[in-house]
N, C-alpha and C positions, 0 to 999 in steps of 0.2 A: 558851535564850531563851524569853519568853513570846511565844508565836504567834497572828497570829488565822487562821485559814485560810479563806478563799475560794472555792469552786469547786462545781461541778452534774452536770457527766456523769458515767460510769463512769472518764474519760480521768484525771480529777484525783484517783479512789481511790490509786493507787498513793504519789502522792508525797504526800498524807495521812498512807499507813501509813508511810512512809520516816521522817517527822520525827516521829509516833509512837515508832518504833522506834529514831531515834535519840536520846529522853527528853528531848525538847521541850516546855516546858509549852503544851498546847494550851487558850488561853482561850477559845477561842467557835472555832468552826465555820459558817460562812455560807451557804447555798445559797439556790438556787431555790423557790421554795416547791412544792410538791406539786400537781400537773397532772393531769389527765386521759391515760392512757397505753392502747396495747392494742385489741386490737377492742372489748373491752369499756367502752371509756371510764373506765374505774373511775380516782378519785384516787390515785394512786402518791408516794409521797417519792423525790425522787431519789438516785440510786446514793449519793453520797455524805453526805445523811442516813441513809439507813440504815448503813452504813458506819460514820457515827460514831455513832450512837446504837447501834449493837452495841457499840463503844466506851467506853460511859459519858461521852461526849464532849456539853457543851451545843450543842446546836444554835439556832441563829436563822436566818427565812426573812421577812426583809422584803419587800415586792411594792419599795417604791422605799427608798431611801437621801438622799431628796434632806431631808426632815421635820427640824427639828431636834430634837425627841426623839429620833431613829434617830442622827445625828451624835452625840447627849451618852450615849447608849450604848455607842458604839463606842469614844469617847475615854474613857470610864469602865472598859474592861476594862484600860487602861494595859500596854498589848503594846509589845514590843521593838517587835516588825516585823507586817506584814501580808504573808500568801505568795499570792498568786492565781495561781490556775489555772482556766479556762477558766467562770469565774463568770458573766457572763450579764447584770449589771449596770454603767450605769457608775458609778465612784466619784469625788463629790464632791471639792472640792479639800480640804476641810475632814477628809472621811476619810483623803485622801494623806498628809497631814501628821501627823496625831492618831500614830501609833504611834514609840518614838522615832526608828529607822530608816525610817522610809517604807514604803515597800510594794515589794514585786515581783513581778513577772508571770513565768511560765511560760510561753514562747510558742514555735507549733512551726514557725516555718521561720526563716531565716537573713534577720534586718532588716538595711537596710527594706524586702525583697520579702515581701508577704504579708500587710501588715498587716491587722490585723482579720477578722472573723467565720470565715473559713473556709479556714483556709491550707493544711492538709493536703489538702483536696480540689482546691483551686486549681493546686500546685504540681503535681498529677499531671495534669489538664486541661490545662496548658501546655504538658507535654511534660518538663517540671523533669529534668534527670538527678541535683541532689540538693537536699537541701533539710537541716534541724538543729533544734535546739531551743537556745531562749535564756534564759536568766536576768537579766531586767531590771531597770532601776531604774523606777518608775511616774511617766508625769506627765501634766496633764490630758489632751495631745494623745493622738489613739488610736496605741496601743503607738509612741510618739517614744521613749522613755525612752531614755537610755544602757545600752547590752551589760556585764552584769558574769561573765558566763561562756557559753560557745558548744561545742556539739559539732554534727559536721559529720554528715551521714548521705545514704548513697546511697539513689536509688529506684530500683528493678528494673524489669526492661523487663514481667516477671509482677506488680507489686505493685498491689492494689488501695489505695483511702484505707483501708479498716477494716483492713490488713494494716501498712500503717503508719502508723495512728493507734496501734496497741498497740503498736508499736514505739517509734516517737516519745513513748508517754505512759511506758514501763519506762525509757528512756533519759532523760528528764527528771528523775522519780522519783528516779533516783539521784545528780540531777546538784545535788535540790535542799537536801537534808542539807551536801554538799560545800561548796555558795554560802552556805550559812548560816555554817558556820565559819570561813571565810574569809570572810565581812562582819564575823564579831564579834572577828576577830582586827585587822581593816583592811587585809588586805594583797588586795581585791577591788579591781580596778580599771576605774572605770570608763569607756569607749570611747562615746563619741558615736557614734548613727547618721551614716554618712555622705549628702549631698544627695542623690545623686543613687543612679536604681535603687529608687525609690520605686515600691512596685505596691500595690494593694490587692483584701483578697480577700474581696468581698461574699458576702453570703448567700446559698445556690442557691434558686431558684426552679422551679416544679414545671414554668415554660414552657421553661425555659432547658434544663433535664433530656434534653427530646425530644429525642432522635438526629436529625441532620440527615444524611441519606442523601447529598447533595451534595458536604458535605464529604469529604477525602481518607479512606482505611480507618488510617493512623495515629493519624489526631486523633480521629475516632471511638472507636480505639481506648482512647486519654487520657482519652475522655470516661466512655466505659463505667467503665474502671475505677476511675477519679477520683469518682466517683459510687456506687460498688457499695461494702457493699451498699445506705445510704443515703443517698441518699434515692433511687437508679437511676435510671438512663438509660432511655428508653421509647422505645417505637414503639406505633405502632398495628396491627393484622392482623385481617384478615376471616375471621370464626367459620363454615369449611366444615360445621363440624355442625348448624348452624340452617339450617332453613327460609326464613328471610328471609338470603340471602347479602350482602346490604350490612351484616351488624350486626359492626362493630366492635368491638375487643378492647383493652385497652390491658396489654401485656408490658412486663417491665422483663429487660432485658439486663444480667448482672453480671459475667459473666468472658469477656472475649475477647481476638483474637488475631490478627494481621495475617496476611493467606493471599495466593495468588496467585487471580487471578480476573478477570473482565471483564465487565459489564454495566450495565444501566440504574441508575442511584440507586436502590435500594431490591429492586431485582432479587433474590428467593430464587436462587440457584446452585446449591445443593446442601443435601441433610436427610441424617440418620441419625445419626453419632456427634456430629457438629455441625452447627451453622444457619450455612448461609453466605449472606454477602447482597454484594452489589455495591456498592461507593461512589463517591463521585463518582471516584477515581483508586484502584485496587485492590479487594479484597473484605476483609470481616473475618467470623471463624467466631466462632460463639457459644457459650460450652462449658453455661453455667447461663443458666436464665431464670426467670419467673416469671409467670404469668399474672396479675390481678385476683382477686383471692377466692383463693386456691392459694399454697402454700408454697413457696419453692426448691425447684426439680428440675433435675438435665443435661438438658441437649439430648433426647438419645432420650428420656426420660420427658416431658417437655415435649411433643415431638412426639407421640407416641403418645396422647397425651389431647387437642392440639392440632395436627391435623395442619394442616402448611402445605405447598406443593408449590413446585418449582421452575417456576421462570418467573410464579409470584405475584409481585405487589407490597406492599411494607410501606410502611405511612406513618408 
């Protein structure tokens, strides 16, 4: 088929290289445009501009799609289909239509739970025991479209979102070659979302992030790693190496673990191999953290540059 492909993160490289690899003509390639990324701020291309222009693949990075020059472009590369994955744009009704099959999304949980922005992190904050990835058909509504192929996938009681983001983005990948030949065969079929079971999964927010010590040490738990490693889960902790003992610290908690324990919200419990803190019903241990300014470390390396004591408080 002639293809136009769609997509921004690193999440969407694989199923790129997949309809490469299975000798797809690729007519244009879509992304983001090139951001400010890094401590550095420096302008970056995204993953998959570079990706394709290692490729020899045309790349195009419009800021909108709404312009009709941008429309009479798109219809002008005359593609079977349009493949989206995790693009970052919405597309016009005018783009839906232009390719002769439509378009299809890549989308990673089991519709209609999850729709939109952030379903992989969602599904783990919930508590999800599993979640999938979908091969859609596109229509204006955000991800309404009919299911034209579905795989199921468990989440582990250990799994962070970046552990199955890259899961969920290799199991798509291959799911998306597969959906293609069975569209151009016709024997795809397509399943209407059902009414009901409808969730959506909005964007995280840097307030939403904060660990709420109140809540139970499981959901906390959901939260942490449903957020780990980006954009993480935070508390606040008071810097014992300064001089002024009120000066506040803001941590990011990435990998933890429900424990047995008892104390006040926020309550330290115990240091060493791990940070255990008290929640509102149980304790949960912290295995990685991260301070402001400072890279990933364990627990003990964390500790030992930032010492915290038990019977501290975290905010």
């Amino acid at each position: 088929m002639r293809i136009v492909f769609m997509g921004t993160p690193a999440y969407s490289v694989p199923a790129l290289g997949e309809l490469i690899a299975a000798g797809h003509d690729i007519a244009a390639v879509y992304c983001q445009p090139p951001r400010p990324a890094g401590r550095g701020q420096q302008v970056r291309p995204s993953p998959v501009q570079d990706f394709a222009e290692s490729h020899g693949l045309t790349v195009r990075h419009p800021v909108s799609l709404k312009g009709d020059d941008e429309k009479q472009a798109f219809a002008d590369l005359d593609a079977d289909l349009a493949v989206v994955v995790a693009y970052g744009l919405i597309l016009p009704r005018a783009i839906l239509t232009a390719p002769r099959l439509g378009c299809i999304n890549l989308h990673a949980s089991l519709l209609p739970r999850w729709r939109g922005a952030a379903p992989i992190q969602r599904a783990i904050m919930a508590g999800d025991a599993v979640t999938g990835v979908q091969v859609m058909q596109m229509e204006a509504g955000l991800d309404t479209g009919p299911v034209l192929l579905s795989e199921t996938v468990e989440i582990g009681a250990s799994d962070t979102a970046g552990a199955l983001h890259d899961r969920l983005s290799q199991i798509g990948a291959d799911m998306v070659p597969r959906a293609l030949a069975a569209l151009d065969r016709g024997s795809l079929e397509a399943t209407p979302q059902p009414g009901d079971g409808v969730t959506y999964a909005a964007k995280i927010t840097a307030e939403e992030a904060r660990i709420d010590w109140s809540r139970p040490a499981q959901e906390i738990d959901w939260h942490v790693r449903g957020l780990s490693p980006v954009p993480g889960a935070w508390f606040e902790a008071t810097d014992i190496n300064r001089s002024d003992s009120t000066q506040m610290v803001r941590c990011k908690a990435l990998m933890s673990a429900v424990v047995d324990g008892d104390g006040a919200p926020g309550e330290i419990l115990a240091t060493g191999e791990r940070l255990v803190v008290a929640c509102g019903a149980g304790a949960i241990a912290f295995s990685s953290l991260q301070r402001a300014g400072k890279g990933v470390q364990s627990a003990q390396d964390f500790l030992r540059g930032f010492p915290l004591k038990p019977g501290m408080r975290l905010a």
